[in-house]
N, CA and C atoms as an extended XYZ file, in Angstrom:
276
Properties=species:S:1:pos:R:3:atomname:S:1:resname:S:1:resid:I:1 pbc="F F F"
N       102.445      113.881      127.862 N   UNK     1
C       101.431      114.290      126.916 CA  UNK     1
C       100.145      113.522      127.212 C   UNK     1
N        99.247      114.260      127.316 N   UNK     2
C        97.880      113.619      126.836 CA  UNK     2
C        97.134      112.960      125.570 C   UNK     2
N        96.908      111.456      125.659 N   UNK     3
C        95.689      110.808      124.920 CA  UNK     3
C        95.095      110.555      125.133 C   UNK     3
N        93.419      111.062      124.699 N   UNK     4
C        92.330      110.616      124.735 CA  UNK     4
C        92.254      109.128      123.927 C   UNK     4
N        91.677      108.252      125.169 N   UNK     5
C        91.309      106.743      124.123 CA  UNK     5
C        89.561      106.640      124.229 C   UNK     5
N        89.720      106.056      122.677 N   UNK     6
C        88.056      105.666      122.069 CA  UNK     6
C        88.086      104.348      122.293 C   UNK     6
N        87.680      103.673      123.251 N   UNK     7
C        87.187      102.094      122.529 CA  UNK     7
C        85.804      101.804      122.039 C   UNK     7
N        85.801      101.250      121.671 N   UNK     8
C        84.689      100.628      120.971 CA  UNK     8
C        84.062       99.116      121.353 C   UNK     8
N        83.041       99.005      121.251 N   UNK     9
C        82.244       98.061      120.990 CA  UNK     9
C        82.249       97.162      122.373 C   UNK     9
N        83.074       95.871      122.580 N   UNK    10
C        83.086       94.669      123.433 CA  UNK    10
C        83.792       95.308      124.494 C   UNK    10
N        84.774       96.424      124.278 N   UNK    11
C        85.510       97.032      125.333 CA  UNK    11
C        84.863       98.209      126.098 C   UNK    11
N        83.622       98.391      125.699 N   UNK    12
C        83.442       99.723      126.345 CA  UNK    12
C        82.928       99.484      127.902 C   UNK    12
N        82.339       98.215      127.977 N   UNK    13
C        81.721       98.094      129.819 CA  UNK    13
C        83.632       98.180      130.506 C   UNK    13
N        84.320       98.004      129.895 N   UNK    14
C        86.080       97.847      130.784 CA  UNK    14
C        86.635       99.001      130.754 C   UNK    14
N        86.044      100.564      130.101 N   UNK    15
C        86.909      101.378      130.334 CA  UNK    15
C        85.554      102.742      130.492 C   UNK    15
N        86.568      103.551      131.030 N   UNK    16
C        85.327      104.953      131.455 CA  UNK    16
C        85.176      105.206      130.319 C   UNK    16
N        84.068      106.276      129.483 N   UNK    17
C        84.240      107.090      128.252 CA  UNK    17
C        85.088      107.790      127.907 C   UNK    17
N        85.597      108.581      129.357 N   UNK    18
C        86.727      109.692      129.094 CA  UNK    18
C        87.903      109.460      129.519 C   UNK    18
N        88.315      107.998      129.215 N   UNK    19
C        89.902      107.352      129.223 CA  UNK    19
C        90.998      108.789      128.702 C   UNK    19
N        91.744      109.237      129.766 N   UNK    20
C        92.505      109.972      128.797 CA  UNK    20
C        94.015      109.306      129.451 C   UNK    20
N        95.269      109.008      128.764 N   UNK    21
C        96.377      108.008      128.945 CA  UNK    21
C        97.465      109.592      129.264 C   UNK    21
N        98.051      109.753      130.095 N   UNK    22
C        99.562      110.648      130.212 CA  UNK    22
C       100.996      110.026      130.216 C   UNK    22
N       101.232      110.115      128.988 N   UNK    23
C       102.257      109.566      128.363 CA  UNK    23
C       103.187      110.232      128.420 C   UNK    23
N       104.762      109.706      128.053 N   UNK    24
C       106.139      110.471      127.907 CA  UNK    24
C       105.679      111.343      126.110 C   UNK    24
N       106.029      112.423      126.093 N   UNK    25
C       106.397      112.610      124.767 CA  UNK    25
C       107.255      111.180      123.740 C   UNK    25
N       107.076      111.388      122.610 N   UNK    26
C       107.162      110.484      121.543 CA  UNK    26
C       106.915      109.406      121.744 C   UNK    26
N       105.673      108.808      122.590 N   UNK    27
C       105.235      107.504      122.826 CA  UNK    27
C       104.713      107.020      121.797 C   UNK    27
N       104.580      105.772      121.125 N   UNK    28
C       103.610      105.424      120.142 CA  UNK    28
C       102.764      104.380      121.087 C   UNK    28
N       101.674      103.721      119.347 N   UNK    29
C       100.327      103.510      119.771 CA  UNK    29
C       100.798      101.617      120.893 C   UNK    29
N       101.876      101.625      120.775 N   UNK    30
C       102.402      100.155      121.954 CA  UNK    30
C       102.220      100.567      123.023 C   UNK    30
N       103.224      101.449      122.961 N   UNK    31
C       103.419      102.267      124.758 CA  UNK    31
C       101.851      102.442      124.940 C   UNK    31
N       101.037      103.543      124.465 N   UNK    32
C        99.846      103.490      124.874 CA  UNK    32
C        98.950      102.265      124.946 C   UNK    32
N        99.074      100.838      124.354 N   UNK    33
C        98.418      100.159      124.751 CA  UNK    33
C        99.195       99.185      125.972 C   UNK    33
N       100.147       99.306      126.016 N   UNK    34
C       100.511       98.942      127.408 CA  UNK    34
C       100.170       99.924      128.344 C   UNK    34
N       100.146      100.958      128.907 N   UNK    35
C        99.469      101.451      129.409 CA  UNK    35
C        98.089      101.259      129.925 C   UNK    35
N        97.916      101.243      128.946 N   UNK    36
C        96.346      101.070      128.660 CA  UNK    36
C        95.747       99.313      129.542 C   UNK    36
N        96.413       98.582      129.199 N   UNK    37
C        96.178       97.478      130.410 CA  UNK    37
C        96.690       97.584      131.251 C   UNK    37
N        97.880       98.177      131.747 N   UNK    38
C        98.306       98.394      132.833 CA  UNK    38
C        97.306       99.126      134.236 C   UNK    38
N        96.582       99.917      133.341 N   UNK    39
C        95.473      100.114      134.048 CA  UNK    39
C        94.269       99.908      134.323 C   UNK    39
N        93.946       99.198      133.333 N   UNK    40
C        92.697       98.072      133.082 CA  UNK    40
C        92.922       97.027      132.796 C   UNK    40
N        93.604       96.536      133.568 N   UNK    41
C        93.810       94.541      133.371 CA  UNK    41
C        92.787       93.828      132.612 C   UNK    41
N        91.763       94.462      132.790 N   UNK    42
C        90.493       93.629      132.482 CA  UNK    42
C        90.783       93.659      130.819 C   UNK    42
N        91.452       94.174      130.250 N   UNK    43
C        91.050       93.754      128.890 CA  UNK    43
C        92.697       93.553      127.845 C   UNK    43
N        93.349       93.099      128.960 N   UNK    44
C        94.739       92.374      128.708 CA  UNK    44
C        94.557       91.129      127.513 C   UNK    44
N        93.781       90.459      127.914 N   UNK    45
C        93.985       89.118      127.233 CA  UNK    45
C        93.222       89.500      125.712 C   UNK    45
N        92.346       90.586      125.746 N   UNK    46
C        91.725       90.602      124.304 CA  UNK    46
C        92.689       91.778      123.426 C   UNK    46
N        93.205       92.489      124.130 N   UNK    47
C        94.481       93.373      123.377 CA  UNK    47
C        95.520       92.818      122.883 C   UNK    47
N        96.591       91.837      123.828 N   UNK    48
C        97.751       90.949      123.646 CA  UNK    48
C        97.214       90.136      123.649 C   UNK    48
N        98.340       88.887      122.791 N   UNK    49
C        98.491       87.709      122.549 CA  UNK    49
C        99.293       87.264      123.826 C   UNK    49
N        99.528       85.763      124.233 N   UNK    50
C       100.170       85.664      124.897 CA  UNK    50
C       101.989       85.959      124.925 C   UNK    50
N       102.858       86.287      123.397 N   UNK    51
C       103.751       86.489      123.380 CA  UNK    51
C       104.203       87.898      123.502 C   UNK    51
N       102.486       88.692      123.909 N   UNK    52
C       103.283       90.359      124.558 CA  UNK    52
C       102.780       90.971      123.032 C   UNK    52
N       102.399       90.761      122.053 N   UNK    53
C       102.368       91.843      120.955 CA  UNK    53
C       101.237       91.832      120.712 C   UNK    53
N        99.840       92.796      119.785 N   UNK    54
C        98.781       93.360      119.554 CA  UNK    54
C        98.375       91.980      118.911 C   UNK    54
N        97.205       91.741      119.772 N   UNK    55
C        96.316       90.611      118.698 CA  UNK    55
C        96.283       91.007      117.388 C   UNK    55
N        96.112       90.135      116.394 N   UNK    56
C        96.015       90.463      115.141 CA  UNK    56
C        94.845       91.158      114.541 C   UNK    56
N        93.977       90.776      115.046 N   UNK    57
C        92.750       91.251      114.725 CA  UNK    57
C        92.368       92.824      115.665 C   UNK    57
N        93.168       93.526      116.176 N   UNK    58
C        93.203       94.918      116.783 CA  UNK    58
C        93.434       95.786      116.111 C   UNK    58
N        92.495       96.777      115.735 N   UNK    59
C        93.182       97.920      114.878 CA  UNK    59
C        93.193       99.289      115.727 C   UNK    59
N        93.922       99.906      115.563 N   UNK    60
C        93.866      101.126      115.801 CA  UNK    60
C        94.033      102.050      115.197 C   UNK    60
N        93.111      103.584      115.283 N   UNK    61
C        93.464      105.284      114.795 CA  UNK    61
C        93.557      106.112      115.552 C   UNK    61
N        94.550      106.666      114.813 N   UNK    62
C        94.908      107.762      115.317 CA  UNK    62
C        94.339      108.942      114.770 C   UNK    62
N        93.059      109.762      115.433 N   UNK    63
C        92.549      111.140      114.888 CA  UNK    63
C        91.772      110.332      113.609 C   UNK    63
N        91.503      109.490      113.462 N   UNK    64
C        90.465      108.461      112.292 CA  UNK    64
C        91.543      107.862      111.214 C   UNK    64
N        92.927      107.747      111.614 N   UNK    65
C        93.407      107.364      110.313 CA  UNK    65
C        94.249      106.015      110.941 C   UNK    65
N        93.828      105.245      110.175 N   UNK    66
C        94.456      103.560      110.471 CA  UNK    66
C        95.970      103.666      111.015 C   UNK    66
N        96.813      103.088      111.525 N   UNK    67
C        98.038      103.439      112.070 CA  UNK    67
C        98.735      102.453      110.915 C   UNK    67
N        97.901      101.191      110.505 N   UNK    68
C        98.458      100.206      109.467 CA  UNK    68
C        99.073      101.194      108.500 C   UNK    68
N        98.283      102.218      108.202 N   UNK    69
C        98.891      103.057      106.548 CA  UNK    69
C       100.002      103.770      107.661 C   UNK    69
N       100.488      103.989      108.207 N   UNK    70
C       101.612      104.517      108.957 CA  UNK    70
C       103.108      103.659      109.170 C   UNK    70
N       103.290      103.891      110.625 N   UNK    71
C       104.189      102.755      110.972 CA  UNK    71
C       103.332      101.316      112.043 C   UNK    71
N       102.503      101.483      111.579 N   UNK    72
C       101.658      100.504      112.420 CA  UNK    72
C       101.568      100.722      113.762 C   UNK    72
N       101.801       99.742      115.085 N   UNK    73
C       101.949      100.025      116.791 CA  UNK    73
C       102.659      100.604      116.758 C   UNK    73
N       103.771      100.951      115.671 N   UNK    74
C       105.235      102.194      116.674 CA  UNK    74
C       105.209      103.115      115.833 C   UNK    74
N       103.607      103.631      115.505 N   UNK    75
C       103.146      105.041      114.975 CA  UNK    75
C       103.309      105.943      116.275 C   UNK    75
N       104.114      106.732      115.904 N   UNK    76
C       103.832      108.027      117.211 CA  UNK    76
C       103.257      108.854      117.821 C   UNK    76
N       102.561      108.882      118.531 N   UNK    77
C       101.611      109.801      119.376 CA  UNK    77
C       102.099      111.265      119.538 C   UNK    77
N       100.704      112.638      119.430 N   UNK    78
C       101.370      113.532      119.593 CA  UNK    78
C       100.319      114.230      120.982 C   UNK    78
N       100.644      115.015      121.677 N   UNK    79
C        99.803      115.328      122.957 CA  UNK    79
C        98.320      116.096      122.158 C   UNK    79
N        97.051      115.372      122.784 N   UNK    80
C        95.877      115.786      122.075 CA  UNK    80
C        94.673      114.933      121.400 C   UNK    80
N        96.507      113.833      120.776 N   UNK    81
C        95.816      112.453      119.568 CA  UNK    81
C        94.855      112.396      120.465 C   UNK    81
N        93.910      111.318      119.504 N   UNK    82
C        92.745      110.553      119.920 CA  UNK    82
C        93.201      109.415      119.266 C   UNK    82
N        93.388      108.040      120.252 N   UNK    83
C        93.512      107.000      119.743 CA  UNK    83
C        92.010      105.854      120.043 C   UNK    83
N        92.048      105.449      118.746 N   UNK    84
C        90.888      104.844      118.902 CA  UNK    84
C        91.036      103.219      118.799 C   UNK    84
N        90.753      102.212      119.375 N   UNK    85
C        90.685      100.945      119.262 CA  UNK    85
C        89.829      100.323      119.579 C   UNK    85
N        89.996       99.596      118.218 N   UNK    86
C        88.575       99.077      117.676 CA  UNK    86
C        88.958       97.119      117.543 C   UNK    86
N        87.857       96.701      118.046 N   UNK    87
C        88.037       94.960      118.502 CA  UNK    87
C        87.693       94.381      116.901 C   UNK    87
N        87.529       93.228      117.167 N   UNK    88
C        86.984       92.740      115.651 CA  UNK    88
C        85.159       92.717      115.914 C   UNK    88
N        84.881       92.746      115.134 N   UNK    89
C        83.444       92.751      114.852 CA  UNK    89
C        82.774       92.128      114.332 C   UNK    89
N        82.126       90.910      114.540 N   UNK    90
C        81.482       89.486      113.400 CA  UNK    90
C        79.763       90.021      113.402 C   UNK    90
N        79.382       89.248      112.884 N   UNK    91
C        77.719       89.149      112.977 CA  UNK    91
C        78.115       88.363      110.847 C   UNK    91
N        76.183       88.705      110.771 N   UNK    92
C        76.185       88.626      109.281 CA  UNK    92
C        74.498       88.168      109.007 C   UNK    92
C-alpha cells in the first residue's frame, strides 16, 4: 500500500515533498516510521530515542487526526493515508 508522508517544519530540508512510503497492507504509523529512516537516516536520531521507540515529543496524523486519540504508533495505516509528522515546535 501506499503512504503519502507530510513532514513538517525542522524535517523538511531531510525529506523530498512527495515522500510517498510502500508498505505491507495493515502496517501502522511504527512500521511507517521505521521505514521512514530506513530511508532517510538523516533524521533517525530526532524520530527515535535511543531505546528504538518514538521520541516523546513526535506526534503524528493520520488524514489530520492525532493517532494519540486512536491506538497511538500501532494506529493502522490504510493505502492512500496521509501521514503527517510533526517535530516539536518552541519559540515564544
Amino acid at each position: 500500500m501506499k503512504i503519502n508522508i507530510e513532514i513538517s517544519f525542522s524535517f523538511k530540508r531531510d525529506l523530498p515533498a512527495d515522500t510517498v512510503l510502500d508498505l505491507p497492507t495493515g502496517a501502522d504509523v511504527i512500521t511507517a516510521l521505521r521505514a521512514l529512516v530506513k530511508q532517510f537516516p538523516a533524521i533517525m536520531d530526532r524520530i527515535f530515542a535511543a531505546d528504538g521507540s518514538p521520541r516523546r515529543y513526535i506526534n503524528a496524523l493520520i488524514n489530520g487526526e492525532n493517532v494519540a486519540f486512536n491506538r497511538g504508533f500501532e494506529t493502522v495505516l490504510h493505502d492512500g493515508d496521509r501521514l503527517t509528522i510533526l517535530p516539536p515546535v518552541g519559540g515564544g
